[in-house]
N, C-alpha and C positions, 0 to 999 in steps of 0.2 A: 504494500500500500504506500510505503514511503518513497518506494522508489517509483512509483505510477504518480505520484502528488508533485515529486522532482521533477522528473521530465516534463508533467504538464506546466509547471513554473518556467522552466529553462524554454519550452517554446510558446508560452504564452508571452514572456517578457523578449525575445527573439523576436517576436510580431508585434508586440506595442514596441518597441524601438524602430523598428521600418515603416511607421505611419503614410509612406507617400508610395511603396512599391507600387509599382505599375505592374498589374496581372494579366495573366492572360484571359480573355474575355472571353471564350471559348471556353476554357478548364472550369473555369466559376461556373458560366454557365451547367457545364455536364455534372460538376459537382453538385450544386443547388438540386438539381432535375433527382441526382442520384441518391442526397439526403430526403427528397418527396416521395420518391417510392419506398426507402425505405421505412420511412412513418407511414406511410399508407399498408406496409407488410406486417408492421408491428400492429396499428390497431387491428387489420386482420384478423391477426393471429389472437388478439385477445376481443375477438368476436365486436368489434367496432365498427361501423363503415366513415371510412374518412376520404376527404380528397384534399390531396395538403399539395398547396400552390409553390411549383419549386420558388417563385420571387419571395415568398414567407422564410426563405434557408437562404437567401440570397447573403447576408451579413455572414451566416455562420461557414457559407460556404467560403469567402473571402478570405476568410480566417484560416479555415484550412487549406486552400491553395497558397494560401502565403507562407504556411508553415511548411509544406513541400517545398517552395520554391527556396527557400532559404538553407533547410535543412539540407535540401541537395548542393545549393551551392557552399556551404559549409565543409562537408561531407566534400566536394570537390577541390578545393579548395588546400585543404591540408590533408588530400589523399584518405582520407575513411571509405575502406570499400565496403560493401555487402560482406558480411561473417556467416558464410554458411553454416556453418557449424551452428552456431547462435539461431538461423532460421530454423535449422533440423530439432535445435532442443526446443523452440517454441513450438511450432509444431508438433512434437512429441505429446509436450504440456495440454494442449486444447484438446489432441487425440485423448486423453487420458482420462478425461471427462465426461467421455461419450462410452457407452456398453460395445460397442466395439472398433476400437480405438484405430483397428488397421484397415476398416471402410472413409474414418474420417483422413488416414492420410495419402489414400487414393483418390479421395477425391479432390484435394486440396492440389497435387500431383498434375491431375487430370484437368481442371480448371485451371487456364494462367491468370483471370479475373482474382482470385481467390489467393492465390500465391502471388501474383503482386501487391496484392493489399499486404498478406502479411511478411514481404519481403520488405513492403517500404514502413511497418512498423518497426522493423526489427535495426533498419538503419535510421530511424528515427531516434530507437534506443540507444544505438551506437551514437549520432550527434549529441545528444542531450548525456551520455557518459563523458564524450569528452567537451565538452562546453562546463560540464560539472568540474572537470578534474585540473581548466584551465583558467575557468572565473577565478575574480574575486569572494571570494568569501570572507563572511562575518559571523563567528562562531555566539549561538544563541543557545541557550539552556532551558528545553521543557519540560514538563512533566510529561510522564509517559499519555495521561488523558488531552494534553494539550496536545503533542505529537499525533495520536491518534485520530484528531476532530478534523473532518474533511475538508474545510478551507481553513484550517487553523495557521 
C-alpha cells in the first residue's frame, strides 16, 4: 500500500509540475473514450445501466496521458528499460488471485491490449522507483495509523 501511495505521489507531483505539456489530442481522446467504456462495464457488471460521456473522463484522461508521456520520457531519458523479469512476477501476482492462475497468464500472453497495459505499469513502477531513489527527500515520522490513512 505504501509503495502504491508513492508512486501515485511521485507521478501525481511529475504532472502538477508540467502544467502547460502539450498532449497529444488523439491519445486523450482514445483515452477519455477508453475510461467511458470502462465505467459503463463496471456499472454493468454491478447490474447498472449507465452511459458515461467519454468528454465526463476528459480531465482525468489528460492526466493520464501526461503521466505516460512523461514517465516514458523519463524512462528514456536516463535509459530505464522494461524489466521483464518484474513484468513476469507481476503477472505471476494477478494470476495468483484467480482459481486458475495458468488460464489468466495465457490470456494476458494472448492479448497484446492486456500486456501492454500491464507492461507500461510495471515501467511506470520502475520510473517512480527511480525518481524515488533520486528526489529530494525530507524525512517525516508517523504513526503507523497515520502511515496507513489513504491520502495521509
Amino acid at each position: 500500500m505504501l509503495s502504491a501511495r508513492l508512486k501515485s505521489d511521485v507521478v501525481q507531483k511529475l504532472v502538477d509540475s508540467h502544467p502547460d505539456l502539450e498532449l497529444p489530442q488523439r491519445m486523450v481522446e482514445n483515452e477519455a473514450r477508453a475510461l467511458a467504456e470502462q465505467a459503463e462495464q463496471q456499472a454493468k457488471q454491478q447490474g447498472q445501466p449507465m452511459t458515461a460521456s467519454p468528454e465526463s473522463f476528459r480531465e482525468l484522461a489528460c492526466r493520464r496521458v501526461a503521466a505516460g508521456v512523461l514517465v516514458g520520457e523519463i524512462a528514456r531519458q536516463n535509459g530505464i528499460r522494461l524489466d521483464n523479469r518484474r513484468v513476469a512476477e507481476s503477472l505471476a501476482t494477478i494470476a495468483s488471485t484467480y482459481e486458475e492462475p495458468q488460464q489468466v497468464v495465457e490470456l494476458y500472453q494472448r492479448d497484446p491490449n492486456l500486456m501492454s497495459s500491464l507492461q507500461n505499469r510495471v515501467l511506470e513502477d520502475q520510473v517512480a522507483d527511480w525518481i524515488a531513489e533520486h528526489a529530494k527527500t525530507n524525512e517525516q515520522y508517523l504513526t503507523f495509523n497515520e502511515a496507513m490513512r489513504p491520502n495521509g
